[in-house]
N, C-alpha and C positions, 0 to 999 in steps of 0.2 A: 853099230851096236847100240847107242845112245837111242837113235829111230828106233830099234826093234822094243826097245825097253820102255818106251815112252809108250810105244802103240798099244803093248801087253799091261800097260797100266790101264791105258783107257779100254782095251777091252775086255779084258780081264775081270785086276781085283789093282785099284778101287774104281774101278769104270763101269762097263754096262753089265758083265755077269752077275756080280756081288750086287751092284744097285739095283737091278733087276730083281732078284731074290729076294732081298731085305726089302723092297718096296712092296712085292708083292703080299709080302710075310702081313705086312703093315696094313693091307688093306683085308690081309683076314680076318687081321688083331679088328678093325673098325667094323666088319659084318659082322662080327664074333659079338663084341660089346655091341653094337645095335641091338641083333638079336636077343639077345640078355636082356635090355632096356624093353622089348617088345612081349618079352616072357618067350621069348621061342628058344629051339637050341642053337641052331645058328648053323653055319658049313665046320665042315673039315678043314685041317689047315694048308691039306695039298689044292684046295677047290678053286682059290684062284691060276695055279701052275695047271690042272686041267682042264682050267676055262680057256687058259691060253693056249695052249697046244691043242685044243678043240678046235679053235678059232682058225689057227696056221694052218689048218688042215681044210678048212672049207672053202666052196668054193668063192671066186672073187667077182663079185657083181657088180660093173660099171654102168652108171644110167649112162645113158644114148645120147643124152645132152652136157652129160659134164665136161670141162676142161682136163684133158687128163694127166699131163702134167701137174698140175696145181693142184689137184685131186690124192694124184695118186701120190706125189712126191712130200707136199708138205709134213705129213704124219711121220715122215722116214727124218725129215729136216729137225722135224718137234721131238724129237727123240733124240737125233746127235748131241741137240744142247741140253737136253734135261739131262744125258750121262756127262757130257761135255762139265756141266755147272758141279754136277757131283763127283767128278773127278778133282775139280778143283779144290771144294769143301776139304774132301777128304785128306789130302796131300797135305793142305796146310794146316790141317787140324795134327796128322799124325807125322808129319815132316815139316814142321812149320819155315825151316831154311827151305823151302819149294817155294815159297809166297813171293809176290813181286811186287813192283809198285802200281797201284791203281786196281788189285784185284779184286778189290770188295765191290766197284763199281762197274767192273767188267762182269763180274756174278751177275749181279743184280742186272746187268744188260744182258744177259746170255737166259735169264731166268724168266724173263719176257718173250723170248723167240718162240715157247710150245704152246703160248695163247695169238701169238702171231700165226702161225702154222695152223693154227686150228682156225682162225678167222678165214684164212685164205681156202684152206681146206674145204670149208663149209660154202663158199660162195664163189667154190668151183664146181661143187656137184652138182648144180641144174635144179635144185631142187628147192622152191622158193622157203618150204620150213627151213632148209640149213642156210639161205642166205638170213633168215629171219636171226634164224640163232647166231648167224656170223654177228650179224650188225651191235643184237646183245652184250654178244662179248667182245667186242671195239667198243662198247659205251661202258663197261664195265672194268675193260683195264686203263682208260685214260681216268676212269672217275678213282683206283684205289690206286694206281703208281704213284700219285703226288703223295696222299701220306706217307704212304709205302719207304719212300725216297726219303723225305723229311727224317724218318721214324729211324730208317741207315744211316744219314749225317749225322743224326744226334750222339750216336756214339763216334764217329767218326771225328766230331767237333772236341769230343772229349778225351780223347786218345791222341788227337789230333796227328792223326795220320792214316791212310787210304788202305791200305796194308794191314792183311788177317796176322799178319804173325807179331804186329806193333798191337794189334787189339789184344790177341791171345796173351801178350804179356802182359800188359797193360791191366788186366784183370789177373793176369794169375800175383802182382806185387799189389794190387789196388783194391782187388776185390770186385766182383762181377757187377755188372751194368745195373742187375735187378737191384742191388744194395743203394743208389740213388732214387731222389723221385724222379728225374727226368727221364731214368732208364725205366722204368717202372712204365710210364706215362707212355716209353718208344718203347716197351713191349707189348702192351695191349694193343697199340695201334697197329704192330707189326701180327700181332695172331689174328687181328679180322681181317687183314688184308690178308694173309696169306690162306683164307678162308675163301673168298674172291679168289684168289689165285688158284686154287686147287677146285673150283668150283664146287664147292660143297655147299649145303643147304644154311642158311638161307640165301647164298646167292648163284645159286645151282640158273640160274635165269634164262642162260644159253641152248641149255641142254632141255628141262623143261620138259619131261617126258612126258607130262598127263597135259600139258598146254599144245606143246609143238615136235612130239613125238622123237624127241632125241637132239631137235635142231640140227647145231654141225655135225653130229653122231649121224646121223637119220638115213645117209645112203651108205656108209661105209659098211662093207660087210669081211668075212673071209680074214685073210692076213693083216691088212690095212687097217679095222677094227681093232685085231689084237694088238696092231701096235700103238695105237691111239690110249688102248687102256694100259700097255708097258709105260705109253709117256705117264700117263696119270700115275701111275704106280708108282715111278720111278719121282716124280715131281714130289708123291710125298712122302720120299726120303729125303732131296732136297730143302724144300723149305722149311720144315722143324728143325733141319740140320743148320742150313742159314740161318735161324734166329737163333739157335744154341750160342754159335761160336761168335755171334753179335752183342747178345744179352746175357749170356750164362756160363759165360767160362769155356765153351770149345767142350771137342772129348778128346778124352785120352784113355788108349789102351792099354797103361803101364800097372799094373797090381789091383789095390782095391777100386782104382778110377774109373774101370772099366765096369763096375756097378753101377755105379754115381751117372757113368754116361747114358745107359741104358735108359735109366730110370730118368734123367730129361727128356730125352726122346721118347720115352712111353707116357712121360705127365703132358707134353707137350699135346703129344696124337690124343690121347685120352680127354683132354681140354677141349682140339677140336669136334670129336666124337659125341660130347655134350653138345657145344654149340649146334650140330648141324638136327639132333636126335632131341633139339629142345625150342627149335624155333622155324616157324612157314614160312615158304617165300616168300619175297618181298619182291617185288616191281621192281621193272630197272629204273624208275624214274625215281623212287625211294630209295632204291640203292646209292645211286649217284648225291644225291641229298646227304646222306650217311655219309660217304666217306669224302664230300668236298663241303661235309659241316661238323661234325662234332669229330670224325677222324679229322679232319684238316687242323681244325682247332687244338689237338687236345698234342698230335704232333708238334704245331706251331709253340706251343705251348712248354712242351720237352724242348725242342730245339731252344729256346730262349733261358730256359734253368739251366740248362747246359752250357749255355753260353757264359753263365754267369756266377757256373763252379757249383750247381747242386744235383 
């Protein structure tokens, strides 16, 4: 009974159905306000839910030279952990006795697997743009995971404990992370990494559609496509959500709080929506520059306040 309960969380609600949806919701919210920023009107709010079932319905085109295992299978892998990591989020934000020891680290290592997935993905299709784009984004997650990581210890130095439900309280008696400078300092570093992380402009570098034509995207068509943008979808529910319950107090569903959550999570998306709708790409060799010099820095920088009670 315990197995069937657990399964129906992860597939369900807070697993893939619900994260799926609110991810999606999320990336209408982002054409929406683009469009707005561009003067256009922008899609409907079902436009991404019949992009995807457009997509499920088409057919599935394997190049001739791909690996198809490692093709076809990665996108399915980069998906278990994107619901897999929001399953967790969720649980311990809304059942915080669900939390265990080390699971803020096990996140953060589960939240890495759907740019693994996609690297592997990409340079099994045969197709030298998507190994192009692969290589991109292998150079681009070793260059933002160290602040990335940094920018996570620093609260975790200050709470000092590994454990979402020791952080969640730790701020609900203390006062949220953003209330320090050091947390201040690990959350800027944390919203450009996870800007990197969700590939969005400007470090969109892999995908690259007027360079190298979609890169690791480039052969996927049909189902395997729609799942690829479920992971994306899905990831960015996750990472605003990971930096909430990091920096901002967590959410909680109980009365007015259930505003106040919202409204992180839409100042959060709306943040990145700016960044990406307010600056060009950048090279991966400038990328990598950025986050293992002034992110590195300014991380190093938080972890060391932190260290020493500000």
């Amino acid at each position: 009974m315990q197995a069937v309960l657990y399964f129906v969380k992860y597939l369900v609600f807070p697993g893939f159905v619900f994260s799926a949806v609110v991810g999606l919701l999320t990336t209408w919210v982002d054409r929406k306000v683009t469009a707005r920023i561009h003067l256009r009107v922008g899609p409907p709010w079902y436009q991404p839910f019949a992009d995807t079932f457009k997509l499920l319905g088409k057919e599935v085109v394997v190049p001739a030279c791909a690996r198809y295992t490692g093709f076809l299978v990665m996108p399915v892998l980069g998906l278990a952990a994107a619901t897999l990591a929001s399953t967790i989020l969720w649980l311990v934000n809304l059942q915080p006795a669900s939390s265990f020891v080390g699971d803020t680290i096990v996140t953060l290592y589960i939240m890495t697997i759907p740019a693994i997935a996609l690297i592997i993905g990409g340079s099994a299709s045969g197709n030298p743009l998507g190994a192009l784009g692969s290589a991109r984004e292998m150079k681009l997650l070793f260059a933002y995971e160290l602040p990335l990581t940094i920018a996570v210890l620093t609260t975790i130095v200050k709470v000092g404990s590994f454990s979402f439900d020791k952080i969640l309280m730790y701020q609900e008696y203390n006062g949220v992370m953003l209330g320090s400078v050091s947390g201040v300092l690990a959350f800027i570093v944390a919203i450009f990494c996870a800007q990197a992380k969700l590939g969005f402009l400007p470090f969109d570098i892999a995908e690259a559609e007027t360079e190298i034509a979609g890169g690791t995207h480039i052969e996927y068509s049909g189902a395997p496509l729609a799942v690829v943008r479920l992971n994306t979808a899905i990831m960015y529910l996750v990472v605003p959500l990971f930096i909430i319950t990091l920096f901002w107090g967590g959410v909680n569903f109980m009365g007015w709080r259930i505003l106040t959550s919202v409204l992180k999570y839409v100042a959060i998306v709306v943040i990145m929506v700016l960044i990406k709708n307010t600056n060009p790409r950048v090279r991966i060799d400038h990328a990598v520059r950025f986050f293992w010099g002034p992110m590195f820095a300014m991380s190093a920088i938080a972890m060391i306040l932190a260290v020493i009670g500000y």
